[in-house]
C-alpha positions, -999 to +999 in steps of 0.1 A: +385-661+205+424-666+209+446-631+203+488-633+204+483-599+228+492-609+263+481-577+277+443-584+282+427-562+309+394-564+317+374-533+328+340-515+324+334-488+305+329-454+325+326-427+299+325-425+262+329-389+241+320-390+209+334-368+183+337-362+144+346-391+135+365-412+165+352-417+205+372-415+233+367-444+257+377-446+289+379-479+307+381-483+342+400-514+353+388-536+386+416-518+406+403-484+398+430-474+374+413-460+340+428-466+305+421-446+278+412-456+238+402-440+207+382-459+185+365-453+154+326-441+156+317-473+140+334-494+165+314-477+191+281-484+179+295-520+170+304-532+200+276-514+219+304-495+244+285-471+266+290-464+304+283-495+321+293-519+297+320-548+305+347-547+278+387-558+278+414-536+267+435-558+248+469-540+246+497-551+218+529-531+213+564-544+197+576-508+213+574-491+243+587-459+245+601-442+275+614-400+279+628-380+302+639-342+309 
């Protein structure tokens, strides 16, 4: 598999809360820092993501945006 994202962070899968119709997943990365997704049900159950599993988070923006008080 080749992807154009250069932001490709691999981590495992630490928790994973289902709900109506999307499932938060969190990711924990190798130095401890934990990413956040929400994916659709589907993709859950497609991609077999539960606590435990290895999985990247593969991160593609043209915009980052940035706020302050």
């Amino acid at each position: 598999m080749k992807l154009s994202a250069r932001n490709i962070l691999k981590g495992t899968v630490v928790k994973v809360v289902p709900g109506a119709v999307n499932s938060e997943v969190v990711i924990r990365l190798a130095d401890g820092i934990e990413i956040v997704s929400i994916v659709s049900k589907s993709s859950v159950d497609a991609l077999g993501l539960k606590p435990g599993a290895a999985t990247y988070a593969i991160i593609k923006a043209s915009n980052v945006i940035l706020g302050v008080d």
